[in-house]
RODO-2510 file (C-alpha; in nm, 4 decimals, decimal comma):
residues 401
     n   res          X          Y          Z
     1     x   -11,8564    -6,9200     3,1131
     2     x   -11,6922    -6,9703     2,7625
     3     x   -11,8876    -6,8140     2,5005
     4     x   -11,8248    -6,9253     2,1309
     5     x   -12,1200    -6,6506     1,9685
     6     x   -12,1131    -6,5803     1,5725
     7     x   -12,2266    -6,3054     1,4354
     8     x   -12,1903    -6,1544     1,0543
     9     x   -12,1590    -5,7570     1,2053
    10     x   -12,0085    -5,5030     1,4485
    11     x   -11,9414    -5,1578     1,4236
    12     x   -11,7968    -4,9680     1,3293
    13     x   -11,8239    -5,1772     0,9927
    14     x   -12,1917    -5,2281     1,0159
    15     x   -12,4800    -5,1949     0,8102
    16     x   -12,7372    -5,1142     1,0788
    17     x   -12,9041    -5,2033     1,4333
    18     x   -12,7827    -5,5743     1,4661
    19     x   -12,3940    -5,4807     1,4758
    20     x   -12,4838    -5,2202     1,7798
    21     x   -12,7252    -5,4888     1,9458
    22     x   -12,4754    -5,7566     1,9322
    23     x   -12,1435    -5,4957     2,0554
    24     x   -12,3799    -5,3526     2,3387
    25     x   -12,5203    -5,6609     2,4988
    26     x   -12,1528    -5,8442     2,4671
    27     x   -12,0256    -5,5514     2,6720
    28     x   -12,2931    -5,5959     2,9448
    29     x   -12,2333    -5,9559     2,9275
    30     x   -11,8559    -5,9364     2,9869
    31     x   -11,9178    -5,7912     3,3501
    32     x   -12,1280    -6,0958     3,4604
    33     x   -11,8334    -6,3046     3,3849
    34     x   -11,8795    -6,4406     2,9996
    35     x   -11,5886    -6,5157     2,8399
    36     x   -11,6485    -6,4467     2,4344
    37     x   -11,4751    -6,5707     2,1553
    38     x   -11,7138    -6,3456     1,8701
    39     x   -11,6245    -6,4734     1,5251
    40     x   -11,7425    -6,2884     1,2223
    41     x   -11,6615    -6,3886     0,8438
    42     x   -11,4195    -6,1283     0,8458
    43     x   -11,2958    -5,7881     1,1004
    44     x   -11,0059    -5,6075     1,0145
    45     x   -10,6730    -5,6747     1,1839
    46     x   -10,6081    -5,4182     1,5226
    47     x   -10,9643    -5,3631     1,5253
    48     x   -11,0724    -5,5550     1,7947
    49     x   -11,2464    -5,4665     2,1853
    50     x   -11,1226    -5,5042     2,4970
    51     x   -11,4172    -5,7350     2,6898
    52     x   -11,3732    -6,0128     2,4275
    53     x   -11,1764    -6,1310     2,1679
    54     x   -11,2835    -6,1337     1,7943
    55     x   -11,1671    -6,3671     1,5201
    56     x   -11,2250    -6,3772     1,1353
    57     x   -11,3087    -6,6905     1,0463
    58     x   -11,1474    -6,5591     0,6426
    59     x   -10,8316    -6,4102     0,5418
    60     x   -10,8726    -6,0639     0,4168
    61     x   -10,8236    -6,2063     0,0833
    62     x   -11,1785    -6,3666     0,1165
    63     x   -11,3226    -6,1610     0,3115
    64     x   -11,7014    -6,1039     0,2210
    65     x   -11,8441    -5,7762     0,2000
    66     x   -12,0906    -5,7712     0,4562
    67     x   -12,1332    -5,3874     0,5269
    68     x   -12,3970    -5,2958     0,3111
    69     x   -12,5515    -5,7026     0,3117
    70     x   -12,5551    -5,8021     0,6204
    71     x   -12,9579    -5,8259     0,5747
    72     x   -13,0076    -5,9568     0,2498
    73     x   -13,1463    -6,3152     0,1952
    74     x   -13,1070    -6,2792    -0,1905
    75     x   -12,7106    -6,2628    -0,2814
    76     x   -12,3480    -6,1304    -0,1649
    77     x   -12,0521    -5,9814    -0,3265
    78     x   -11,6860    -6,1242    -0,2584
    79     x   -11,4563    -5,8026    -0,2432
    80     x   -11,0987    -5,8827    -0,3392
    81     x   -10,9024    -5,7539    -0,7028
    82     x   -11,2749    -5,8101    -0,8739
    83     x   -11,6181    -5,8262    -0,7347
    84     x   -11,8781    -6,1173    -0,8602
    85     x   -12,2228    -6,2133    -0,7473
    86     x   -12,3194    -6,5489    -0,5871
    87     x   -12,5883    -6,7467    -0,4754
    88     x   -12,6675    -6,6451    -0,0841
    89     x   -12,5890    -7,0611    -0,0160
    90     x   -12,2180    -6,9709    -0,0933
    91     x   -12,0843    -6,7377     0,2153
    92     x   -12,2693    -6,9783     0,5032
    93     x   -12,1418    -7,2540     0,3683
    94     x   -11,8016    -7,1044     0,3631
    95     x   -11,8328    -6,9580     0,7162
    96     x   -12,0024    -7,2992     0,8165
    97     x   -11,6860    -7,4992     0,7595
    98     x   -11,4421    -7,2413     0,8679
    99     x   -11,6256    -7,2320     1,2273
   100     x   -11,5878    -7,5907     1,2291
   101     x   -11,2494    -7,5824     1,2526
   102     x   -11,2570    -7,3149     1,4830
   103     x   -11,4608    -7,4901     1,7348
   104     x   -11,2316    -7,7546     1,7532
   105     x   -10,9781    -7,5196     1,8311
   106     x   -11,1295    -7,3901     2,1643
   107     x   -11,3225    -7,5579     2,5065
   108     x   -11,6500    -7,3942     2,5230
   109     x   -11,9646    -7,4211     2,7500
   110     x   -12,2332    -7,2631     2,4796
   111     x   -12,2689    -7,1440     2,1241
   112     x   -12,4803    -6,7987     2,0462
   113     x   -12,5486    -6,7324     1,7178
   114     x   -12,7306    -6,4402     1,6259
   115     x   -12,9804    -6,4219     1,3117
   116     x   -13,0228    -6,6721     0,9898
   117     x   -12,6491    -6,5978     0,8272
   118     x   -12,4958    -6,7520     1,1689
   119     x   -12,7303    -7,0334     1,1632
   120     x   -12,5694    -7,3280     0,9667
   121     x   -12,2293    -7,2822     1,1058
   122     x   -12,3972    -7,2917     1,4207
   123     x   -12,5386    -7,6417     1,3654
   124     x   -12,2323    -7,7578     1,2728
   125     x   -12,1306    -7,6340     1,5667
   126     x   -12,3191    -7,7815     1,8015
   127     x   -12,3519    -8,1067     1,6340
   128     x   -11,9156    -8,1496     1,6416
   129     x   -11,8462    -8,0027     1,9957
   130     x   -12,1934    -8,1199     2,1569
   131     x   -12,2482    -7,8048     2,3400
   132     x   -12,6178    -7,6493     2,3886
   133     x   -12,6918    -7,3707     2,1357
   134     x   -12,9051    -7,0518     2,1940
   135     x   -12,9873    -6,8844     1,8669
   136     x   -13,1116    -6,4849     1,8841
   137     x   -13,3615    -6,3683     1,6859
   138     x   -13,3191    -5,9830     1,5874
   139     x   -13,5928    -6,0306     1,3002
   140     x   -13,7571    -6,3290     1,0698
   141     x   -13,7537    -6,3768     0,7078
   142     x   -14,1287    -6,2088     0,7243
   143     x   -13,9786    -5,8978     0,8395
   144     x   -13,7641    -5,8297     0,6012
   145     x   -13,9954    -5,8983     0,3173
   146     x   -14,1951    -5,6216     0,4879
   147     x   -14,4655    -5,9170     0,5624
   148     x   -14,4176    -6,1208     0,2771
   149     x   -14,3244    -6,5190     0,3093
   150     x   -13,9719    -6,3552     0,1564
   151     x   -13,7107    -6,6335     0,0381
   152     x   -13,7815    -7,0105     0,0731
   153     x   -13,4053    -7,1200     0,1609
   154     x   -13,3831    -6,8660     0,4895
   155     x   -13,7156    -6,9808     0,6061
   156     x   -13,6085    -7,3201     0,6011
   157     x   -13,2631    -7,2575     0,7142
   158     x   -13,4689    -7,0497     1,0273
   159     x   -13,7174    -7,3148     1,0700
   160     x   -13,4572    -7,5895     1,1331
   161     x   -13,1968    -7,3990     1,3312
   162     x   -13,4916    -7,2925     1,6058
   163     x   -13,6057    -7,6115     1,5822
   164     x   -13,2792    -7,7991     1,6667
   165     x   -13,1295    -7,5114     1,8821
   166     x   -13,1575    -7,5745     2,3051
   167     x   -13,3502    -7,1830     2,3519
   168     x   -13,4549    -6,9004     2,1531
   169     x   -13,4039    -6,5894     2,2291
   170     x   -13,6508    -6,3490     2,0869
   171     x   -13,5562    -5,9271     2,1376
   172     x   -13,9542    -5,8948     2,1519
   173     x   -14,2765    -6,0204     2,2157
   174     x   -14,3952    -5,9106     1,8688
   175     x   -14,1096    -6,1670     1,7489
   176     x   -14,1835    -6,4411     1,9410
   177     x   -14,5633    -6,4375     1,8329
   178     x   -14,4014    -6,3905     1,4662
   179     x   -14,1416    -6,7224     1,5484
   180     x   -14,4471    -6,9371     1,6598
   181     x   -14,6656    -6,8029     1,3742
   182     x   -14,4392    -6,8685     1,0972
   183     x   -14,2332    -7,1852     1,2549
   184     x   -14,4638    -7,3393     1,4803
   185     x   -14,1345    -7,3261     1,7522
   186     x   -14,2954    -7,4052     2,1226
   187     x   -14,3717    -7,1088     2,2994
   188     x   -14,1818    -7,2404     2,6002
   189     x   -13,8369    -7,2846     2,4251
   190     x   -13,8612    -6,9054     2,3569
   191     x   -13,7350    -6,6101     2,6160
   192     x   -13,7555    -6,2588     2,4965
   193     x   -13,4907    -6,0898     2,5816
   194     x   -13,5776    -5,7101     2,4823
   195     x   -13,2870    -5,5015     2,3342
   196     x   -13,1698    -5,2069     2,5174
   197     x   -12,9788    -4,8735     2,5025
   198     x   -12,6870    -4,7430     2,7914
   199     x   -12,6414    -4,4160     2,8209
   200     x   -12,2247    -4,4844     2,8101
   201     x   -12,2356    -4,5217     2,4422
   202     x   -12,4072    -4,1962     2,3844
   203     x   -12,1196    -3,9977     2,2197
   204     x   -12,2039    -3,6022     2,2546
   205     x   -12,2136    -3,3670     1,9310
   206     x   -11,9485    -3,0914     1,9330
   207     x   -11,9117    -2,8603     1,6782
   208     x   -12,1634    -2,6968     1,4230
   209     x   -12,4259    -2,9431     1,2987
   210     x   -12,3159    -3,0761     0,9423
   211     x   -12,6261    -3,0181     0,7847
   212     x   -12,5411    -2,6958     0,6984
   213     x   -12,7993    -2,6004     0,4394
   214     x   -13,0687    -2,6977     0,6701
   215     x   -12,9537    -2,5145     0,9602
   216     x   -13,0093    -2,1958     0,7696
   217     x   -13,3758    -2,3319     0,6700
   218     x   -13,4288    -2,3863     1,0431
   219     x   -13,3257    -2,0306     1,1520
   220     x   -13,6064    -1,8800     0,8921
   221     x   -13,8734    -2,1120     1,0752
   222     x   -13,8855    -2,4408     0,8481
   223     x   -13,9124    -2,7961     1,0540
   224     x   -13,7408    -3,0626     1,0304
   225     x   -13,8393    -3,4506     1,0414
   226     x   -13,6359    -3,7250     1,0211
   227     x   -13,5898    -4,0962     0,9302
   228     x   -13,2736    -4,2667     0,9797
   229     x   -13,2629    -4,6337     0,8684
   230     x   -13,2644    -4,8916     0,5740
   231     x   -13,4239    -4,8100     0,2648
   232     x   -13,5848    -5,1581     0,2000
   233     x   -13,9645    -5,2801     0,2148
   234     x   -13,9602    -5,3578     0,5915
   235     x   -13,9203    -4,9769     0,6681
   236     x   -14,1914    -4,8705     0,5383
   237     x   -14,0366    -4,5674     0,3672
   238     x   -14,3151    -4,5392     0,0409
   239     x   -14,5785    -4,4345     0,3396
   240     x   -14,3511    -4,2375     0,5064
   241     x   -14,3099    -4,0269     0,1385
   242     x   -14,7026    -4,0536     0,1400
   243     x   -14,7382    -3,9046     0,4936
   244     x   -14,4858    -3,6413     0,3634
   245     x   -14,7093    -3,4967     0,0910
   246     x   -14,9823    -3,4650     0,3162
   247     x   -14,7534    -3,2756     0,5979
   248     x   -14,6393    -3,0338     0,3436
   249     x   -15,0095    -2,9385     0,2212
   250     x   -15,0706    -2,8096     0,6333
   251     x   -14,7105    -2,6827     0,6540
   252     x   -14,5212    -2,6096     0,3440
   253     x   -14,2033    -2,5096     0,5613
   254     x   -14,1329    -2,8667     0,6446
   255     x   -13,8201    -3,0871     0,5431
   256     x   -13,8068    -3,4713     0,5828
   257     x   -13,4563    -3,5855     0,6385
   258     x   -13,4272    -3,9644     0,5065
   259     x   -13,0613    -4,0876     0,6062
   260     x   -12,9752    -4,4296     0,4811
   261     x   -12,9006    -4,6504     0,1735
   262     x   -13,1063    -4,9463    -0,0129
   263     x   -13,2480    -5,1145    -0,3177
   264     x   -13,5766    -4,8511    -0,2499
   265     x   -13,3821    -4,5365    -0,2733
   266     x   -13,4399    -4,4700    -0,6633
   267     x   -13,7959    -4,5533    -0,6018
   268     x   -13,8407    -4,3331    -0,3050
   269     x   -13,6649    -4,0340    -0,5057
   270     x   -13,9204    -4,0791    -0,7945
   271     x   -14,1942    -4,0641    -0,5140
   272     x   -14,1432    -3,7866    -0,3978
   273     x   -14,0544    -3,5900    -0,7163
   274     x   -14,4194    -3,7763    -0,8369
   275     x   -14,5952    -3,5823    -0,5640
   276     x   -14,4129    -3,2405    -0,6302
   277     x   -14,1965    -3,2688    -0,2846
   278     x   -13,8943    -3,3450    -0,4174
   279     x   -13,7098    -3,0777    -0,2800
   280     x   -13,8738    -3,1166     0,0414
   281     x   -13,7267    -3,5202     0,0865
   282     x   -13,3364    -3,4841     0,0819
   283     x   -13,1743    -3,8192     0,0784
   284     x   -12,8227    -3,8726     0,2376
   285     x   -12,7374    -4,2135     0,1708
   286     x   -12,5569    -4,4256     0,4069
   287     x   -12,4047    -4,2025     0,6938
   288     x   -12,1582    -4,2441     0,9993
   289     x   -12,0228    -4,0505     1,3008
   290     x   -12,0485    -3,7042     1,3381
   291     x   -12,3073    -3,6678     1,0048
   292     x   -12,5234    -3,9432     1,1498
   293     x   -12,5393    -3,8365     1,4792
   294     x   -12,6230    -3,4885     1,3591
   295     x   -12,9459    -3,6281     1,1590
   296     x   -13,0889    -3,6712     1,5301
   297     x   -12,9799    -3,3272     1,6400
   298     x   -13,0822    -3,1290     1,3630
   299     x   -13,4538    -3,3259     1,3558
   300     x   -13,7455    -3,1547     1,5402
   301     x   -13,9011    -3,4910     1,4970
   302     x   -13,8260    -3,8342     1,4872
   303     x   -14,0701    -4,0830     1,2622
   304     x   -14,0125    -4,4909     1,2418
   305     x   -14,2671    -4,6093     1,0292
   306     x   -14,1503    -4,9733     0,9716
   307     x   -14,3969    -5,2259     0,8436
   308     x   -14,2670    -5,5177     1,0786
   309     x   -14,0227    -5,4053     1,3121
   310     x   -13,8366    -5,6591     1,5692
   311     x   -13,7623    -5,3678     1,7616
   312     x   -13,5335    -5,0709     1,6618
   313     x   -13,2858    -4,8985     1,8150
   314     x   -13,3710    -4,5638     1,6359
   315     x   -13,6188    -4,3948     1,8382
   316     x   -13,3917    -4,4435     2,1564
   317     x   -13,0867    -4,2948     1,9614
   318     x   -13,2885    -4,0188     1,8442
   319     x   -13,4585    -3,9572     2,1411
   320     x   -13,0870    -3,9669     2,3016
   321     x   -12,9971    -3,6698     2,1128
   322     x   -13,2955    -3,4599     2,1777
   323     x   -13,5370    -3,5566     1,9012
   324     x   -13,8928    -3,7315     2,0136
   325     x   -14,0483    -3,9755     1,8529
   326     x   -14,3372    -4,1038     1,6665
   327     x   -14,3013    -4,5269     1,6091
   328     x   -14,5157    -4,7614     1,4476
   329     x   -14,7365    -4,9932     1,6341
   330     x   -14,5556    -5,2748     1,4520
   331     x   -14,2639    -5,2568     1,6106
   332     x   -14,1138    -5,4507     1,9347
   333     x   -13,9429    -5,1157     2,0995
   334     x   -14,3092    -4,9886     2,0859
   335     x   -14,3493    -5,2754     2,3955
   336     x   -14,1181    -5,1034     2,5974
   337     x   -14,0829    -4,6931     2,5051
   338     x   -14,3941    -4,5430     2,6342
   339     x   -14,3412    -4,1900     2,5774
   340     x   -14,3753    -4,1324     2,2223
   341     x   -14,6786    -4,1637     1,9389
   342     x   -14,7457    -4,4210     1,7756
   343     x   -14,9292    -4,5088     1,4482
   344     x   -15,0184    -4,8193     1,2261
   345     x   -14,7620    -4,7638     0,9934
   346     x   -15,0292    -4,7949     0,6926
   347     x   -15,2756    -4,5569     0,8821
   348     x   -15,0717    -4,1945     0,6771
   349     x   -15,3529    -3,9892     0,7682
   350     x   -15,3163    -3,9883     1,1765
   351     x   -14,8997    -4,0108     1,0899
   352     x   -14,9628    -3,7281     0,9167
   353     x   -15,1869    -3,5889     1,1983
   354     x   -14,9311    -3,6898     1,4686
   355     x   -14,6560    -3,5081     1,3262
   356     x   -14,8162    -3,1805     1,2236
   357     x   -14,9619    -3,1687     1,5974
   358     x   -14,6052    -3,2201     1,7113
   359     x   -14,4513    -2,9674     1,4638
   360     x   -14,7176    -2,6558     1,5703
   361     x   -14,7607    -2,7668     1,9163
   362     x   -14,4093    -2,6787     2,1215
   363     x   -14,6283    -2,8180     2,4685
   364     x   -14,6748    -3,1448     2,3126
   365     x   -14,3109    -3,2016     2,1457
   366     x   -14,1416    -3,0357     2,4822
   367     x   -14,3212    -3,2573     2,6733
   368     x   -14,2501    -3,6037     2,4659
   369     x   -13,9057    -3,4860     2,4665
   370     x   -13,8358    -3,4925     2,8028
   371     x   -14,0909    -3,7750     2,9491
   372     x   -13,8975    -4,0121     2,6924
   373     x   -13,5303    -3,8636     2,8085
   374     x   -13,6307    -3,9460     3,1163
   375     x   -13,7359    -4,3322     2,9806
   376     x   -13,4222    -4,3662     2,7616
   377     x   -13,2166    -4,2874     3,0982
   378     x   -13,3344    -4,5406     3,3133
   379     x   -13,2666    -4,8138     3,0209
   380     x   -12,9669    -5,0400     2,9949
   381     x   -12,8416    -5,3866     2,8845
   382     x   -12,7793    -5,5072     3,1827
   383     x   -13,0988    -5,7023     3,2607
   384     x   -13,1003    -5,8422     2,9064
   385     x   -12,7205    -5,9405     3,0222
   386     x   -12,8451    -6,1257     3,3256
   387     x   -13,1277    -6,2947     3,1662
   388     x   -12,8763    -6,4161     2,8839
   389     x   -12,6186    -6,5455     3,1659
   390     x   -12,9220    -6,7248     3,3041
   391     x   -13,0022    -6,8798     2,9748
   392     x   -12,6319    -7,0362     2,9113
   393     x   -12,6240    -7,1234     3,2869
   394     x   -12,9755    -7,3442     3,2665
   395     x   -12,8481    -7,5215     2,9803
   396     x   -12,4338    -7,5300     2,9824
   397     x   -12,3467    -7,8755     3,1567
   398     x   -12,0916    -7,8334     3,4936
   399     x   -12,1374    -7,4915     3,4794
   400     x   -12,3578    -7,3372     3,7900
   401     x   -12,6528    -7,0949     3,7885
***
């Protein structure tokens, strides 16, 4: 099975969870037999994987900086001797004509093109080789406005690819309700396809935990919760700073942990310094590695408190490195992680509630801890592999199921 899938992300230059979905479930799909060619707009040189081969479809000299963008639906920056703002039509156009002449390039049996920055090259695609296309949905223009209609241009450009496209994949079935809702898209032409976690990319911590400073608050008794994510409108971060305040009036010895970068991070510091926790909310910015991984280690709790999640990998890497979990309702990994709390996400009163009970009761967070270790280590991407291969082998012509 020749797989031509585009994608705009994978780590380790990624921006968040869509990189790690897209490496992960390429990886289980390479031992059923796929055969990927991934192209991005641009991977450095050297840096590729051993179960497929990855292409830039730009020269480094026009490469487009998608690390900290990779989400946006509003504009892009061109790195090269000067950086300038365009219009968001600009880079899939560009990456729409250079896949063109990569398709002609290559035999293939299916195109996968994951979320709305793939989605006019695929077209293109499809419409010059004539192969089926299967677009996956990691999250709608509605999530990332945090619920809003968001930007015009992306909903039509999402309306029209899953429209035209030969399946759907949807990584929950809180997206596919949010795909019919918003697009009208048949319910039958969707499969969900829920994203997973394997164990083999957990990478153990070694070494003492880089949050120095608030290892020495945790050995005089203070808590720790944390947040790792985005800082945008779809993570609900203002009622996670809400929920904060309240914590801190039932237990003053409590830091929140907020790792991440994003166009709310000014706003969120003024927050918190509004409601007189400022030095209880430490911001990290964007973090990698050893520093990220630590964030989970160093957390006594783990709080997601997104206002329209797809799903999020989060809670299962936190819960990975010994941090449970609470998750908002409104969220698609709240479909298939059982062992962990979960709140409406504008509801800051029972988060609040939920996490002080989890911070004073050592039962309760022992407990989640190890009834969800036990969850996370029964997941993996292998089903969502086989359901995939099934997928491309209903609709790839010659090619049997």
């Amino acid at each position: 099975m020749k797989v031509l899938m585009l994608g705009w992300e994978l780590p380790p230059h990624n921006s968040g969870g869509l990189g790690v979905a897209c490496l992960q479930l390429t990886k289980a799909l390479a031992k059923t037999g796929a055969d990927i060619d991934f192209v991005l707009p641009y991977y450095p040189a050297g840096a590729g994987f051993d179960h497929m081969n990855v292409a830039s479809a730009f020269s480094k000299a026009q490469k487009f900086f998608s690390v900290e963008h990779a989400y946006d639906s509003h504009k892009f920056k061109l790195t090269g001797e000067k950086k300038q703002d365009f219009n968001l039509s600009d880079p899939n156009l560009a990456f729409e004509d250079a896949v063109s002449h990569i398709i002609a390039l290559g035999e293939y049996d299916i195109i996968h093109a994951h979320d709305w920055l793939t989605f006019r090259a695929a077209l293109r695609a499809k419409m010059e080789s004539g192969k089926p296309l299967v677009v996956h949905i990691h999250s709608i223009e509605r999530d990332r406005a945090g619920g809003n209609d968001g930007n015009p241009e992306v909903r039509e450009i999402e309306a029209t690819t899953m429209l035209l496209a030969d399946r759907v994949v949807a990584i929950s079935e809180r997206t596919k309700k949010s795909i019919i809702d918003d697009y009208g898209v048949p319910a039958d032409k969707i499969t969900v396809v829920h994203n997973s976690m394997d164990r083999e990319f957990f990478i153990p911590n070694e070494g003492p935990n880089a949050y120095r400073y608030i290892s020495a608050m945790k050995e005089h008794g203070w808590k720790v919760v944390v947040n790792v994510g985005r800082l945008t409108i779809q993570k609900g971060l203002p009622q996670f700073i809400t929920t904060a305040s309240e914590v801190v009036r039932y237990m003053p010895k409590t830091l929140f942990l907020i790792v991440g970068s994003g166009e709310q991070r000014d706003e969120l510091i003024e927050q918190a310094a509004t409601l007189g926790i400022g030095d209880r909310v430490l911001f990290t910015g964007f973090q990698r590695g050893k520093r990220w991984r630590d964030a989970f280690s160093i957390g006594d709790l783990f709080v997601m408190p997104s206002v329209s999640e797809p799903f999020g990998l989060t809670p299962l890497e936190a819960i990975a490195y010994g941090c449970p979990a609470i998750i908002s309702k409104q969220s698609g990994v709240a479909e298939i992680l059982h062992n962990c709390l979960k709140v409406d996400y504008w509801d800051t009163n029972e988060m609040a509630n939920q996490i002080v009970a989890t911070l004073q009761n050592d039962a309760l967070h022992n407990e989640l801890l190890a009834n969800s270790q036990s969850e996370y280590a029964n997941l993996s991407w292998s089903k969502a592999a086989s359901d995939v291969m099934g997928i491309y082998c209903s609709h790839a012509q010659g090619v049997p199921a």
